[in-house]
DOFITOR-844331 format. One record per residue (C-alpha): residue in one letter; x, y, z. Coordinates in steps of 0.001 Angstrom, whole numbers, padded with zeros to 6 digits, always signed. Example, Ala and Ser with C-alpha at 12.3 -4.5 7.8 and 13.67 -1.06 7.14 Angstrom:
<recs>
a+012300-004500+007800s+013670-001060+007140
</recs>
This chain:
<recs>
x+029547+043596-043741x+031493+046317-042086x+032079+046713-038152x+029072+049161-037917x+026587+046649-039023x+028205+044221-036675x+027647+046176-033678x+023895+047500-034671x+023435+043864-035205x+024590+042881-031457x+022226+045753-029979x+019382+044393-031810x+020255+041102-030264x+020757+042479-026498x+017431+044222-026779x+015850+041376-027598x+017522+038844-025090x+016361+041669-022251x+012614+041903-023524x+012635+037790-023875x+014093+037560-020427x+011781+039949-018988x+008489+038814-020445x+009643+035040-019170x+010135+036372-015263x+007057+037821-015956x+004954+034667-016748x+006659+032616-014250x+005162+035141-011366x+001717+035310-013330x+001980+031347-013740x+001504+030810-009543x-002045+032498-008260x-002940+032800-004733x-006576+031455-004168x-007994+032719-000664x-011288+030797+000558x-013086+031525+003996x-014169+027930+005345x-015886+026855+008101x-014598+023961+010563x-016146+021098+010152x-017734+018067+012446x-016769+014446+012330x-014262+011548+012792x-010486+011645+012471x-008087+009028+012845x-004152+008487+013832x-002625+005662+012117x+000105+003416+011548x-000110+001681+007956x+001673-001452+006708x+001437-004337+004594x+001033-008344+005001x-000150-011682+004219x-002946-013933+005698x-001203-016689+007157x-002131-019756+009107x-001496-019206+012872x-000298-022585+013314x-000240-024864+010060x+000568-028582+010185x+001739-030899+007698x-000235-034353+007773x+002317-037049+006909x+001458-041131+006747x+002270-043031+009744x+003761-046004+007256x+004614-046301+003643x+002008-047789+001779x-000658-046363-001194x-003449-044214-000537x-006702-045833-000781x-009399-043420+000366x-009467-039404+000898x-012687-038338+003093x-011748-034626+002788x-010953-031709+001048x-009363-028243+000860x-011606-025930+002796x-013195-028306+004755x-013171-027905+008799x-012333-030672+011033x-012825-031950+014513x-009998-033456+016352x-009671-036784+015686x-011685-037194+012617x-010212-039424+010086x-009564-037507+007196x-008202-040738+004864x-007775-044433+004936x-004354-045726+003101x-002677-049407+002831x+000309-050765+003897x+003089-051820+001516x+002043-054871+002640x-001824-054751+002208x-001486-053160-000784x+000484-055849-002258x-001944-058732-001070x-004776-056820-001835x-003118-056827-005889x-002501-060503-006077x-006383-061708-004214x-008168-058945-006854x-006330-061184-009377x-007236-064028-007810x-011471-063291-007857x-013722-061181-006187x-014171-064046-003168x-010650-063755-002590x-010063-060177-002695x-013147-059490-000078x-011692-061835+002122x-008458-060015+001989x-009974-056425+002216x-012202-057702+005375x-009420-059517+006647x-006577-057210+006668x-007649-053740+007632x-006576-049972+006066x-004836-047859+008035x-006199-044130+009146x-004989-040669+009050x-006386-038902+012184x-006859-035163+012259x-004000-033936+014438x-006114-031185+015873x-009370-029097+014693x-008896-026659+012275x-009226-026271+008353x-007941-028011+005707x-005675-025539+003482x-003733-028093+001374x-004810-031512+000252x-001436-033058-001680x-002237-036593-002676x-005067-038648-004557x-006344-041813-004254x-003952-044760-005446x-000710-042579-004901x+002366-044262-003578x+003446-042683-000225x+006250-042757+001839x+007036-041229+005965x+008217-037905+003730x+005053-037599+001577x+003172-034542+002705x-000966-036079+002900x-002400-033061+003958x-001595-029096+005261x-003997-027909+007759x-004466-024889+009921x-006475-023960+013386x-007324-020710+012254x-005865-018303+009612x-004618-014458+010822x-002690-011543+009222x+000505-010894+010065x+001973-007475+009183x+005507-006159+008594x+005503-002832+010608x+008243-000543+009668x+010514-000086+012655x+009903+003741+013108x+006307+002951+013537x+006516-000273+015610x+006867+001844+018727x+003187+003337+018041x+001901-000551+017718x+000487-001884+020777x-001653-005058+021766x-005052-005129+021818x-005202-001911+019629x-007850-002298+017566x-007197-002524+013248x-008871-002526+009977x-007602-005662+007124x-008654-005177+003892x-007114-007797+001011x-005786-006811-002496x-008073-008954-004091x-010924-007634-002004x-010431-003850-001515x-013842-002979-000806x-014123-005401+001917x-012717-003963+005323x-012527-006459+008114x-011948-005427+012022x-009211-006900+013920x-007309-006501+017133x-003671-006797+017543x-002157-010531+019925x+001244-010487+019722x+004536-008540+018499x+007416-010200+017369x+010471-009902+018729x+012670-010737+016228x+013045-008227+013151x+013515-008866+009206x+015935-006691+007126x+014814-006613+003845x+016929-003935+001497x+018295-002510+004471x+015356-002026+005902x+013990-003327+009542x+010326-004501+009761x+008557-006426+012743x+005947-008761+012379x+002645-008422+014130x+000186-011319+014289x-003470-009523+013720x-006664-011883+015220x-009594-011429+012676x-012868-011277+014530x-015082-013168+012796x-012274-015012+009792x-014277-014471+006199x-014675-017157+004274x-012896-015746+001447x-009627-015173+003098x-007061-017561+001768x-003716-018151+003238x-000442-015869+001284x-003375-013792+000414x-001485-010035+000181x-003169-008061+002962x-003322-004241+003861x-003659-002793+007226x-004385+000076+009475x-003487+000302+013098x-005918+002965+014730x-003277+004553+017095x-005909+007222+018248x-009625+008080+017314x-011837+010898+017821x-015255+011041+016959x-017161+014383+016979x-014008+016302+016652x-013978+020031+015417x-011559+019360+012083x-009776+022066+009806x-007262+021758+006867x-003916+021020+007824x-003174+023914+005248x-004913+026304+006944x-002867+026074+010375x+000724+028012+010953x+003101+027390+013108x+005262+030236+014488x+007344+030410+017880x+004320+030608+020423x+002289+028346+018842x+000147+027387+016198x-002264+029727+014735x-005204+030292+012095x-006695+033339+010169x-010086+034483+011345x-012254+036656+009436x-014078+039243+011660x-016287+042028+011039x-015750+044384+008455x-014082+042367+006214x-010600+042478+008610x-008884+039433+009805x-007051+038420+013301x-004550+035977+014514x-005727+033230+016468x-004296+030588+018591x-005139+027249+018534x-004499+024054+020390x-004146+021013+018353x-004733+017275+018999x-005031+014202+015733x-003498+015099+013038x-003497+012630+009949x-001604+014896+007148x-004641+016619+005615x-006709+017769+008466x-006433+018387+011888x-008570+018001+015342x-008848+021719+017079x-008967+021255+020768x-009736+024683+021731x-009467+028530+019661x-012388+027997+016806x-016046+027278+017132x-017939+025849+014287x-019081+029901+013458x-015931+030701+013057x-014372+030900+009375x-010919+030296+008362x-008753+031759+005998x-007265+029021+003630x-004662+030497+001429x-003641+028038-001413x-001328+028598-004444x-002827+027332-008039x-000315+027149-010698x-001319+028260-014460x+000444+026672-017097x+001573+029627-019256x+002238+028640-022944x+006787+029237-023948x+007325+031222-027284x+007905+028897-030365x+011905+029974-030439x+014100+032371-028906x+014975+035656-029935x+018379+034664-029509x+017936+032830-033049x+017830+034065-036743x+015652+032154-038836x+015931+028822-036824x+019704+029777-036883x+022440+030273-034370x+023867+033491-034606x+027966+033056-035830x+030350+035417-033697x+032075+038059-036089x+034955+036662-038005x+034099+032730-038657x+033428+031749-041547x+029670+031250-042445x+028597+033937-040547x+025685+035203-041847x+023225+037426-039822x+019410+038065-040777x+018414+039906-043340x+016655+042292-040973x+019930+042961-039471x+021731+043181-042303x+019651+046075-044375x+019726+048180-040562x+022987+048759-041755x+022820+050005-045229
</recs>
């Protein structure tokens, strides 16, 4: 192939790099659209947040533990159930009972009833009233002062690890929504009691706990149940509510589109109060006759060529001179 060829070759190539190139700048602008809608503002409830995650927990959980070593004879509870101070919740032996008890049973039922009347079991006593969450032992068990009998707890709560950018916007007595993972459509209400003081630093990363009350408890809350929660920072009921989209800001203000008559459009100034990230509460500027101009872009997926002009028959093009090189045979008879 002789130098001519080469360099009708390389226009052919330029000309189609340029008209590939082109056409591609050309579908990326076509592949955004701008989709303009009039709306009118709307009426209803908006909300300012904080959001975190917890676990139900007990708000004070104690660990029922025998008084003396000896075997468990009788359990008069179980998990679930809810105590009164004071109630006996299980009757257990001494070491010592326990052993006499073994050698009259072998000795006939006369002797053993004298022994079991004679000699009497020792009870566990319900520290305080509450619930039982935790029943650890059954009847005939060997227990020592360590053994843990029972786990109970006065009332269960949700405590929730607040980011520390957010625990400034947490207050008591500000009113919260629970809802559990394992029962998402069931939203409880619940008022915030107490703040911690001391923080956690998990992955470098502060968090807070706050202790939630739950107003009433439901039954089906279990303790280290995984808990979500909303802390209702403000609320606004009957509130005149736009797209956040629809709202700019620029240096006086912020300010919305308004169509008027004749199919012409003005600036308008608005005041602004909740905001929760996809609409916002107008205070004052907009009337519920009013409508907006939303201006949204849609993207278009635009379908790429199958291969690049830059190619010859699914083949790089060689630069003059190496060995191989071998152009298309379009190329090659535009020189001939």
């Amino acid at each position: 192939m002789n130098k001519k060829t080469w360099v009708i070759a390389g226009l052919v190539v330029a000309v189609a790099a340029g008209l590939y190139i082109q056409k591609r700048r050309k579908d990326s602008l076509q592949a955004t659209v701008e989709l303009r809608t009039l709306i009118k503002p709307a009426v209803g409830t908006i909300e300012d947040t904080v959001d975190a995650t917890g676990d139900v927990s007990p708000l004070n959980r104690v660990e029922i533990k025998p008084p003396i070593p000896g075997r468990m004879e009788e359990l008069l509870v179980d998990e679930g159930d809810r105590v009164r101070q004071g109630q006996i919740l299980a009757w257990m032996s001494s070491s010592d009972r326990a052993a006499i008890l073994d050698a009259a049973r072998a000795q006939g039922p006369a002797q053993y009833k004298h022994w079991l009347e004679a000699y009497k079991p020792t009870p566990i006593v319900a520290p305080m009233a509450g619930v039982i969450i935790l029943k650890n032992v059954v009847v005939g068990q060997t227990v020592d002062a360590t053994t843990i009998l029972y786990a109970m707890s006065d009332k269960l709560i949700v405590i929730a690890q607040v980011d520390e950018a957010d625990i400034g916007r947490v207050k008591n007595n500000m009113d919260a929504r629970v809802w559990l993972d394992a029962y998402p459509d069931k939203v409880v209400a619940s008022r915030v009691f107490q703040i911690l003081y001391e923080g956690k630093n998990q992955s470098n990363v502060i968090t807070y706990g706050v202790k939630v009350d739950l107003k009433p408890v439901p039954d089906f809350f279990r303790s280290q149940m995984s808990a979500n929660i909303s802390f209702i920072v403000r609320r606004a009921e009957q509130a005149l509510l736009i797209p956040a989209a629809a709202i700019k800001d620029t240096p006086s203000g912020k300010q919305v589109t308004v169509a008027v008559a004749d199919g012409k459009y003005e600036k308008r100034p608005i005041e602004t109060g909740i905001e929760n990230g996809e609409q916002v509460e107008v205070l004052s500027g907009l009337t519920t006759d009013d409508r907006i101009l939303l201006v949204r872009q849609k993207y278009t997926p635009q379908q790429g060529p199958q291969s690049s002009p830059l190619t010859f028959g699914n083949r790089k093009q060689s630069a003059p001179g190496q060995s191989g090189a071998r152009p298309a045979a379009g190329a090659a008879s535009g020189g001939h």
